[in-house]
C-alpha angles and dihedrals in degrees: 000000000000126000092255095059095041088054095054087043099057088046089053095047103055104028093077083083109055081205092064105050091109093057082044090065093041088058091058096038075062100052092123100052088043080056095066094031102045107114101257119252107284132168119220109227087205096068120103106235135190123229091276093057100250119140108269104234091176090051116114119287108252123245136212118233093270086056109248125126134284114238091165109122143107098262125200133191086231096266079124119012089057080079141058100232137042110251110045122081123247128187127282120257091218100041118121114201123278113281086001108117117188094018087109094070110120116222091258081061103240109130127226126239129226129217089241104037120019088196101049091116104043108095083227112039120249113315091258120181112246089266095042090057088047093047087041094051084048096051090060101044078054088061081235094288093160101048105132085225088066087053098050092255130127120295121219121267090259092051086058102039088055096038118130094219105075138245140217130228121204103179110190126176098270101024143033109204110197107199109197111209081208113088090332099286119208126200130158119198111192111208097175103098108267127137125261090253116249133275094269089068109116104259113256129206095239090029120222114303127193127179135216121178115233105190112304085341130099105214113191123191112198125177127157092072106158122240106261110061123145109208096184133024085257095059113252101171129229117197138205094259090068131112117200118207111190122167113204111208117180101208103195134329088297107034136068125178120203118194104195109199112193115197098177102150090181096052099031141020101233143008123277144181146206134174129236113214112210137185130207109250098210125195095021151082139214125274117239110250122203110185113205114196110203126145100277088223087082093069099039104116086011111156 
């Protein structure tokens, strides 16, 4: 990988947040040390591949030996799979055009979330409460200052699910891990049978997620959130009295669909639900991500 692709890369990787231009350009004042670290070419011999050799995205979902479905994979938004090499930017899968809202609206009628603006498909903007609506505004006029993801904390699921660095998914009997590249993202989805824990559980980041398999569908419960979760750059909340539905469907070998249901009657007045599209990033592996808060008016005229 030459300097010139791994700079583009790094830009791409980390544009897709305004908040995070100065560690873009970081990344690519670090293009030398990213040449010796970067993982070396390798070629998965897991992967389904045509004649040519390219990896076959319409090939069967694989399954574990109890049958289910594989979700395990590194999974990208597009930012990357729309193109044939690392390094350049392609276009979301969930992106509406620009000015367009609700263009991003998907036959089945389910709209799809952006990592700035989780209601940017819906004609009429999320269902806020009264307060959300006004906290979100001011988030905004507030250019998201406060958005955990500017101070190196964790971002909200939604954050993550719509991400342009990508995530990896290691899915065991009794467990599915979800490793976001992004701030190094941490889930657990426990899929052995246990209970989602009472109201009295200290509130987590990422909440308490368990699985059951409906069919070819993963279906994860998640509540404890705590009460300060951004779930866009623009700062739509999310409170502790939520519960998350998503059902993960892995569509064929390439291709993985998310629906997200929030039921959050604090924050909203009524339920509602996205989907997150998602590719397979084939013969690659995530890059390790260490995230430095420090008052950015330190860098300002660095040299």
């Amino acid at each position: 990988m030459n300097k010139d692709t791994i700079r583009n890369f790094a830009v791409s990787r980390y544009n897709e947040n305004p908040m995070r231009t100065l560690i873009a350009v970081f990344a690519v004042a670090a293009t030398p040390l990213l040449l010796s670290a970067q993982w070396p070419a390798f070629r998965d011999a897991g992967v389904p591949r045509t004649s040519a050799g390219q990896p076959d995205l319409t090939a069967p979902a694989p399954r574990t030996p109890d049958g289910h479905p594989d979700l395990s994979g590194v999974w990208d938004n597009g930012r990357n799979t729309n193109i044939p090499q690392r390094g350049a930017r392609g276009a979301d899968l969930n992106a509406a055009p620009a000015g367009n809202r609700g263009a991003a609206a998907p036959a089945a009628g389910v709209p799809n979330p952006t990592f700035s603006n989780v209601g940017a498909a819906f004609p009429n903007d999320l269902p806020f409460q009264p307060w959300a609506l006004e906290l979100m505004k001011k988030r905004q006029a507030d250019n998201s200052k406060d958005n955990p993801d500017a101070h190196c904390l964790p971002m909200g699921f939604m954050q993550f699910h719509t991400h342009s660095e990508p995530r990896k998914i290691v899915q065991t009997r009794d467990m599915i891990l979800i490793i976001y590249e992004a701030n190094s993202g941490l889930r657990q989805i426990f899929t052995d049978g246990r209970s989602l824990p009472g109201k009295d559980a200290q509130p987590w980041w990422y909440g308490y997620s368990v699985g059951r398999w409906e069919g070819d569908t993963l279906v994860v419960e998640s509540t404890g959130f705590i009460d300060d979760i951004w779930l866009d750059v623009r700062g739509s909340p999310l409170t502790s009295a939520a519960k998350v539905t998503e059902k993960f469907r892995r569509v064929n070998y390439g291709n993985l669909e998310i629906e997200i249901t929030v039921d959050d009657p604090k924050a909203y007045t009524k339920p509602w639900t996205v989907k997150v599209n998602q590719r397979i990033y084939p013969d690659t592996e995530l890059i390790e991500f260490i995230c430095e808060d420090r008052d950015a008016t330190h860098y300002v005229g660095a040299r």
